[in-house]
C-alpha positions as CSV (number, residue, x, y, z in Angstrom):
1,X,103.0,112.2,76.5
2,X,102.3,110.7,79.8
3,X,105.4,111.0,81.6
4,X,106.4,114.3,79.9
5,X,109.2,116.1,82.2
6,X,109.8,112.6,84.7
7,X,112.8,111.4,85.9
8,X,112.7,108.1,86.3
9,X,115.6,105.7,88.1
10,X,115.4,102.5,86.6
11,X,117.2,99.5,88.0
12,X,118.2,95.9,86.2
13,X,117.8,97.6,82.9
14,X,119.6,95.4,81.3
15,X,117.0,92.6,82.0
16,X,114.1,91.8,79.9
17,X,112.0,93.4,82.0
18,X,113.2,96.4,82.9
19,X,114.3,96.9,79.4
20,X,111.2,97.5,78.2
21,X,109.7,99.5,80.7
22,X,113.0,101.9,80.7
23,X,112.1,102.1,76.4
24,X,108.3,102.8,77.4
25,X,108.9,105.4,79.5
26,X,111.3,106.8,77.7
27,X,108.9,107.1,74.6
28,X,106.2,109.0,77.0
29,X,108.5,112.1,77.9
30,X,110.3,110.4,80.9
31,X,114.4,110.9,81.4
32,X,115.5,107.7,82.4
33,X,118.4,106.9,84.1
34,X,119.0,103.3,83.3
35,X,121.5,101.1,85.8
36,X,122.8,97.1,85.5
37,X,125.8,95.3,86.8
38,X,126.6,94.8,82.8
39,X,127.5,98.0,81.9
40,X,127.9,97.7,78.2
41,X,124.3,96.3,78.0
42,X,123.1,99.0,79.7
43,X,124.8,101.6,77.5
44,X,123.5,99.5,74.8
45,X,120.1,100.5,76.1
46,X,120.4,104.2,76.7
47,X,122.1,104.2,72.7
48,X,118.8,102.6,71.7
49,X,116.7,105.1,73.1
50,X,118.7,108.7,72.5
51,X,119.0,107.4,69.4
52,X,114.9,107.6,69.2
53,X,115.2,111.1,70.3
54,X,114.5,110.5,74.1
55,X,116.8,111.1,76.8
56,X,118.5,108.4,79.0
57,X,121.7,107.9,80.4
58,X,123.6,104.5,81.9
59,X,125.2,103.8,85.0
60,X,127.0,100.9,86.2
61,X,124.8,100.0,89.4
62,X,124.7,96.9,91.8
63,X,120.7,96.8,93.2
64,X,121.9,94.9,95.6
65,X,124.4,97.2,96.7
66,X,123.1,100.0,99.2
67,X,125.9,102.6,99.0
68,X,125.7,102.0,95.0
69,X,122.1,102.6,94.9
70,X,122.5,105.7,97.3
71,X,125.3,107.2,94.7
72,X,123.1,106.6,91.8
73,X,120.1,107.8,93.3
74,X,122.6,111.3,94.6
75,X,123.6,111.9,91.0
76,X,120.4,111.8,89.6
77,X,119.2,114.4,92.4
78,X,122.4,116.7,91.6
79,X,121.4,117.0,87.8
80,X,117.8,117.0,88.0
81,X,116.8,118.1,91.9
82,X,113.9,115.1,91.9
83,X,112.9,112.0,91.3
84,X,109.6,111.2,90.4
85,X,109.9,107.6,89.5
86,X,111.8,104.7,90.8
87,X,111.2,100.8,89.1
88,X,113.2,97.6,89.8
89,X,113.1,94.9,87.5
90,X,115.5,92.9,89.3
91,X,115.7,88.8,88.9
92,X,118.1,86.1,88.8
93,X,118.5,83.0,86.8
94,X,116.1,80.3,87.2
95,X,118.9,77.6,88.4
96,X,120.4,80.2,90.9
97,X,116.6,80.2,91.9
98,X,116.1,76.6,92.3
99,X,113.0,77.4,90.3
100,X,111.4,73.9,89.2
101,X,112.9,72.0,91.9
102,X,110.7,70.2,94.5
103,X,111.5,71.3,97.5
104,X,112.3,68.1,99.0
105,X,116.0,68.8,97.5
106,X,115.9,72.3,97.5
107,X,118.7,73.3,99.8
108,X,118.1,76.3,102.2
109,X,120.5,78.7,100.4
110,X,118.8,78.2,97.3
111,X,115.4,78.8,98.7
112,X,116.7,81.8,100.2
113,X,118.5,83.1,96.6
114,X,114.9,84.6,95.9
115,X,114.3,86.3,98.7
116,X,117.8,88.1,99.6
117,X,118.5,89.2,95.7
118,X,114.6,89.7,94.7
119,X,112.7,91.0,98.0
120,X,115.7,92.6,99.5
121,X,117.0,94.7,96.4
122,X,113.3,95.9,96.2
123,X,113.5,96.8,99.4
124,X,116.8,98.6,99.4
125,X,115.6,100.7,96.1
126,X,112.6,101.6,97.2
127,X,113.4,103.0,100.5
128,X,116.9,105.0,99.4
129,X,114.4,106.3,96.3
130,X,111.6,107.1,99.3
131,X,114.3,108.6,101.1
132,X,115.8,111.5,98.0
133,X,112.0,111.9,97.2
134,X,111.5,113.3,100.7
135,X,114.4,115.0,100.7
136,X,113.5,116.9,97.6
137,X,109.7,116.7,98.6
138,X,109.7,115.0,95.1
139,X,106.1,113.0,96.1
140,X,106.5,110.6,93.1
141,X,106.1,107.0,92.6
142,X,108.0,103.6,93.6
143,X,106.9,100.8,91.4
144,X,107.7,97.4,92.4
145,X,108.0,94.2,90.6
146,X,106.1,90.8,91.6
147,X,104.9,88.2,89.6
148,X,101.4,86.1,89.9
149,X,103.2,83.2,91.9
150,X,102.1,84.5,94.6
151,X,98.3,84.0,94.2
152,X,99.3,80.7,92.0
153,X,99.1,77.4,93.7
154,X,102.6,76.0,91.5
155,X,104.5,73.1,92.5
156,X,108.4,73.7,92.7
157,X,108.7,77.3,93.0
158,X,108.8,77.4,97.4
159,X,111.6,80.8,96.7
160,X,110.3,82.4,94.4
161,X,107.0,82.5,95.2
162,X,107.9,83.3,98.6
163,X,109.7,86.2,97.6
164,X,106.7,87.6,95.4
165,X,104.9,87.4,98.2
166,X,106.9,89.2,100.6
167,X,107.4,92.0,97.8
168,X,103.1,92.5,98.2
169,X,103.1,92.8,101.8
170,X,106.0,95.5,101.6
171,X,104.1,97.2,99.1
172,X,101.0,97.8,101.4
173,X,103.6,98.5,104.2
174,X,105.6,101.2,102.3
175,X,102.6,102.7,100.6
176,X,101.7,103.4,104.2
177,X,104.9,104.7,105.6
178,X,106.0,106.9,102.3
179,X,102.0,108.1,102.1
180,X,102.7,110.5,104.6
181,X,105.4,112.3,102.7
182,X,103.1,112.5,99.2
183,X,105.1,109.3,97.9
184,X,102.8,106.5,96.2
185,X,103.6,102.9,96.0
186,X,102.4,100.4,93.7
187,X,102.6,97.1,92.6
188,X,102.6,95.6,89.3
189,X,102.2,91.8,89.1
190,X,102.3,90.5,85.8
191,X,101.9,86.6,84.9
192,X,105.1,84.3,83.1
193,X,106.2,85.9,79.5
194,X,107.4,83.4,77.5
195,X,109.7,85.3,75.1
196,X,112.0,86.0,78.6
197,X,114.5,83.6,79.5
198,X,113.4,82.9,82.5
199,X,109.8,82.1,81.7
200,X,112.3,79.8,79.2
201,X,114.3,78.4,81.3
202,X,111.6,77.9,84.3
203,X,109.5,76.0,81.7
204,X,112.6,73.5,80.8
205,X,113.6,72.5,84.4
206,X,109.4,72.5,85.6
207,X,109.1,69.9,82.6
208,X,112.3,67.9,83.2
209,X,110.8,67.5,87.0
210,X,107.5,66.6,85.8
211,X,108.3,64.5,83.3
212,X,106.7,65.9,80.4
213,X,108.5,67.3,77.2
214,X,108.7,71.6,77.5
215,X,106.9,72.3,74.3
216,X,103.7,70.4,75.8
217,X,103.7,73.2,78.9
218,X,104.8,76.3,76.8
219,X,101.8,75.5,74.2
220,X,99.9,75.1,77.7
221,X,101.0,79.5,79.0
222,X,98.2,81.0,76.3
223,X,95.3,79.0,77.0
224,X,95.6,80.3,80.7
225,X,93.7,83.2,80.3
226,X,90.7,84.2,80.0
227,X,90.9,86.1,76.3
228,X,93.8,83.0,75.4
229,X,96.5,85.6,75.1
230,X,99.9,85.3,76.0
231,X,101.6,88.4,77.6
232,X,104.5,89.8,76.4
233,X,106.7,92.4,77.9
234,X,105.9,95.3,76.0
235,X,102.6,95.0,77.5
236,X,103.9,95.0,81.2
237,X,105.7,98.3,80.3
238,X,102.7,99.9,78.6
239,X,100.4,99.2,82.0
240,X,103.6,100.1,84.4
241,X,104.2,103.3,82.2
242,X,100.4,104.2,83.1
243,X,100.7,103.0,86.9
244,X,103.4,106.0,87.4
245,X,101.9,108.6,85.0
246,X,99.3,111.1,86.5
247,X,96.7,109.3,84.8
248,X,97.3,106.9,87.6
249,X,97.5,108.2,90.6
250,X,94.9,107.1,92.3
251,X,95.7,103.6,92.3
252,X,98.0,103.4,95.3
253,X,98.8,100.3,97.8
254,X,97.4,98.0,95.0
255,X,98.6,94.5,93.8
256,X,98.0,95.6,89.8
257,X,97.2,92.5,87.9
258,X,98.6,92.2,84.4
259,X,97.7,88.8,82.8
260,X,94.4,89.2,80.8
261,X,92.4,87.5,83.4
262,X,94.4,84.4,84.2
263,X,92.1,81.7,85.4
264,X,94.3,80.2,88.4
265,X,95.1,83.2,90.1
266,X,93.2,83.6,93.2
């Protein structure tokens, strides 16, 4: 088992993200303690799973909120003295986003949506989790969460793609800064999943805007890469679940590709 005797804080769980790298890891030997806003989802979750015979446990966590991700982050130290793995799959609705709006109409506070709930919360969790790893001279792993809008050249996604972007620079910057305590940081930048909603709902406002019916540029999403798959989210989890695992360690301060070779990323 890869992650056999991990502890792993994972935030957003209840998104469809998240979700699937919390099961993931969970299946390879990690504890994971799972947080969301929703509650009820996330106990939903951590059922799921100790119900497969691994161990997780569900908090009620804002990742936007600093002294809630410090009390999350304390209990987790107080039952287990570490952390070895910290992932946030934070995102936000594609219409809170503006996402598929030209930015000609795209008011300032929506543009900025992205980048204070997205950039900042991975910001916030990576440094408190950097912070209790030193403490506890844990040397583990912060994964962060980006998407391949940032090396995409995609009309009506100015927020978003400005906040994947910023999430990559931090990467290289934290990987630095946490280095010298033994802490890696990595990045894991997968390409749009339809089966998420907001690969959904990105798709029906980019079409509306375009003027071109949704199930034309959803057939459009598989014939992008290179081996004409379509990624799902169980594959994102299976390459994250190997980007914190010992097996990975040497990859460090990258920008980790998942999206079978999509041909317009740069």
């Amino acid at each position: 088992m890869k992650l056999q005797n991990k502890v792993a804080a994972i935030f957003a769980a209840n998104g469809a993200i998240a979700r699937e790298v919390a099961i993931e890891m969970a299946k390879e030997g990690a504890s994971v303690y799972l947080s969301g806003r929703d509650l009820d989802k996330v106990k939903s979750l951590s059922d799921e799973i100790n119900t497969g015979g691994a161990s997780a446990k569900a908090y009620q966590v804002d990742a936007t909120n600093e002294s809630e991700i410090e009390n999350f982050i304390q209990q987790i130290i107080e039952e287990e003295g570490k952390l070895d793995i910290v992932f946030n799959g934070i995102g936000i609705r594609a219409e809170e986003g503006g996402y598929g709006k030209p930015s000609t109409v795209l008011s300032f506070k929506t543009f900025m949506k992205p980048l204070e709930t997205i950039l900042g919360s991975q910001f916030l969790t990576s440094r408190v989790g950097a912070k209790f790893m030193q403490e506890t001279e844990s040397k583990g792993t912060i994964l962060m969460l980006t998407a391949s809008l940032s090396r995409l050249k995609a009309p009506f996604m100015a927020g978003i793609t400005a906040a994947c972007t910023g999430i990559e620079g931090m990467t290289r910057v934290l990987a630095s800064e946490f280095g010298m305590a033994g802490i890696k940081v990595i990045c894991i930048n997968p390409t749009a999943m339809p089966e998420t909603r907001t690969i959904q709902e990105t798709t029906q406002q980019n079409a509306k805007t375009m003027g071109i019916p949704p199930e034309v540029m959803a057939e459009q999403m598989p014939n992008s890469s290179l081996l004409k798959t379509t990624l799902t989210t169980n594959d994102t989890a299976k390459v994250a679940t190997f980007l914190v695992s010992d097996a990975g360690a040497a990859l460090n301060s990258h920008i980790v590709d998942v999206d079978f070779g999509t041909a317009s990323v740069i």
